[in-house]
C-alpha positions in Angstrom: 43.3 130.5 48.7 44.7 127.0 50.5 46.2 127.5 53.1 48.5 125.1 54.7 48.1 123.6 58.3 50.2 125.2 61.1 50.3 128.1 59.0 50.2 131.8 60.9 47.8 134.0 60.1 45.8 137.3 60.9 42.5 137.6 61.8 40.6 140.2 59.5 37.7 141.1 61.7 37.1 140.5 66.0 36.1 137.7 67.2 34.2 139.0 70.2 33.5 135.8 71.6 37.2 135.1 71.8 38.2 138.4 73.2 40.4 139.0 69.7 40.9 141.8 67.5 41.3 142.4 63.9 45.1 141.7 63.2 45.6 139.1 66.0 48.1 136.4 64.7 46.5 132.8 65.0 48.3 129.3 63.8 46.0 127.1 61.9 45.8 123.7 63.5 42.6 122.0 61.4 40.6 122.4 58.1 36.8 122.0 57.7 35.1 121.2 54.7 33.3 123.7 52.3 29.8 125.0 53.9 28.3 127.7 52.4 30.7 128.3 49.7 33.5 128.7 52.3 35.9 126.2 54.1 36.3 126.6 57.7 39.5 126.4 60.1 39.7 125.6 63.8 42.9 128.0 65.2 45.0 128.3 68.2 45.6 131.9 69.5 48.5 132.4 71.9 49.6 135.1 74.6 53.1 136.8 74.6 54.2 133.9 76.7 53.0 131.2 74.7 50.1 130.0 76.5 46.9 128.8 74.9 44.2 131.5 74.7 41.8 130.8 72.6 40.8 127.7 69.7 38.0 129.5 67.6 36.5 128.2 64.2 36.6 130.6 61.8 35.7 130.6 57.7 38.3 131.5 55.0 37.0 135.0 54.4 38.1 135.9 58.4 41.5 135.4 58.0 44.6 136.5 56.2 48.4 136.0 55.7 50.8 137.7 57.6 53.0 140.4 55.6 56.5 140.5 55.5 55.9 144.6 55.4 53.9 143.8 59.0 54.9 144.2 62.9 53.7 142.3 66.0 52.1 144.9 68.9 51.3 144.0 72.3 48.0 145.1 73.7 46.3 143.7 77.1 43.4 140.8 77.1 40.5 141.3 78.4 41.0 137.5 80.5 36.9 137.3 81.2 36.6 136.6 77.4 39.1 134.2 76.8 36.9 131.1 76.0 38.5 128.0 77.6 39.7 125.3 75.2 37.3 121.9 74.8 37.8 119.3 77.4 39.2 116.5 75.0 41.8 119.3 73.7 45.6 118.4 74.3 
């Protein structure tokens, strides 16, 4: 599937690393080339508020479209797994 930049999406499996859960809602903000079969896609994860959490790479097969049929949920973050963004970011 292509999917477009700035696009919102769903992750389909944790990202423990990161902190996130399967069915947290990402934006895509950059495409990788095809490794392995599969093309990669850097994403920015938000709080509620808005703020930055997270900027993970993922590969095509982790993430998913959002549903109309779906609802957003609020849970807590655990904060000491938030991974801070790159230096040159922003």
């Amino acid at each position: 599937m292509k999917y477009e930049l700035f696009t919102k999406i769903a992750l389909k499996e944790d990202l423990e690393k990161y902190g996130l859960k399967k069915g947290d809602i990402a934006v895509i903000i950059e495409e990788h080339p095809e490794i392995n079969g599969q093309v990669g896609f850097t994403l920015e994860v938000f709080n509620a508020l808005g703020d930055t959490i997270a900027i993970p790479t993922v590969t095509e097969s982790q993430i998913e479209l959002l549903r109309d049929n779906e609802i957003f949920n609020i849970r807590s973050l655990n904060i000491s797994k938030v991974a801070e963004p790159p230096e040159n970011y922003l």
